[in-house]
N, C-alpha and C positions, 0 to 999 in steps of 0.2 A: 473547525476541521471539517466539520459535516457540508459547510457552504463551498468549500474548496474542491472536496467531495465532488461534488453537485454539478460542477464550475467543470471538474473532468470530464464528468458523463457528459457534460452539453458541449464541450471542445472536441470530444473523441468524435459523438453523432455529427456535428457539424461540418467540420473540419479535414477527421478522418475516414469519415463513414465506416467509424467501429460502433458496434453497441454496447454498452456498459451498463448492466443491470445492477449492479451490486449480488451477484451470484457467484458460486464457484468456480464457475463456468466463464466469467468475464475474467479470470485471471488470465485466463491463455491470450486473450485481447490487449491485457492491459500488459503483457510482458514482450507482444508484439509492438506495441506502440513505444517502448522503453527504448527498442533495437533501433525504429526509427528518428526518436527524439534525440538517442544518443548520436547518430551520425548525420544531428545539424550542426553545421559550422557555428549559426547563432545563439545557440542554445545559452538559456538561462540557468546553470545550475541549481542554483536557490529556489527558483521561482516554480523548476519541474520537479525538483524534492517534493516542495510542498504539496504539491498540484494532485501528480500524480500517489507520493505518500497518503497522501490523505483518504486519496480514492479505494488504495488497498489495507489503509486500518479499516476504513469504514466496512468495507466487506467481509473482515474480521470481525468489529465490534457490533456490526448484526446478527451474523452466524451467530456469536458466543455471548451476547448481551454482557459484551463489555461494556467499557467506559474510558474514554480519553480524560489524560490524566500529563500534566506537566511533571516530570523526573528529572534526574542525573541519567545518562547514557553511561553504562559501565565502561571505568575506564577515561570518562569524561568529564570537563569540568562545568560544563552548562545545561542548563536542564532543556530536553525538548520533549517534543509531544510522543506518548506512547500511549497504549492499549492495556488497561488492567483488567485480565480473566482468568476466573478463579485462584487468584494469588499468581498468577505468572505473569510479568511486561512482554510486550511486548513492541517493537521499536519499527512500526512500518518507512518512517522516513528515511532511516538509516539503512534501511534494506533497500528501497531505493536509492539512493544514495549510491549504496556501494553496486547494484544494478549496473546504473549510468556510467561508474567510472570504472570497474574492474570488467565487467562484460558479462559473457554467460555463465562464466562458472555462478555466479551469483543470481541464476535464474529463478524466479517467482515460482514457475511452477513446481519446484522444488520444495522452494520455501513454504510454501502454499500446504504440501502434500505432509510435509514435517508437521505442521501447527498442525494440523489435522489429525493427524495422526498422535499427535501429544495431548491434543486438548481432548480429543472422542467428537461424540455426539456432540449435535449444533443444542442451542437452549430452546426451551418449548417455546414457540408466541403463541399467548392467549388472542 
């Protein structure tokens, strides 16, 4: 997931000339670029789940020294990649996912400001 991660920030600089830091601060970037990827005709939806999902667990699982983790999706029968901190999943694919195809009521920045607001303080790095 970290590679995919990675794979975003170098597509976004390149590409879009966004910057993607893995900060709190890149979500506004990275839920700009959701608006745009959603109204290409060619769009891969699998391929920007993963792409950009990836981008916005990892920003997660640094804040909060998580850890990605293969689950069941509540509700679902297949296991995909999610974010385990402190005892709570969490499901950044699916939240893009539903980004892409429902629109802005399912805005990042939202979502963003929720985990934050549930989870507190980010983790110390030594």
């Amino acid at each position: 997931m970290a590679g995919y991660a990675r794979a975003a920030a170098d597509l976004a600089r390149s590409q879009l000339k966004q910057e993607l830091d893995f900060t709190a601060e890149s979500i506004d970037f990275l839920d700009d670029i959701l608006v745009l990827v959603s109204e290409s005709p060619e769009m891969d939806l699998d391929f920007e789940v993963r792409l950009w999902g990836s981008y916005l667990g990892e920003v997660l699982r640094r804040r909060y020294a998580g850890t990605w983790e293969m689950t069941q999706y509540p509700g679902g029968a297949a296991a995909v990649p999610a974010i385990e901190v402190r005892g709570s999943r969490l499901f950044p694919l699916m939240k893009v996912y539903r980004r892409l195809t429902i629109g802005s009521e399912e805005d990042l920045r939202a979502f963003y400001a929720m985990v934050t607001e549930r989870l507190g303080k980010p983790a110390q790095v030594n």
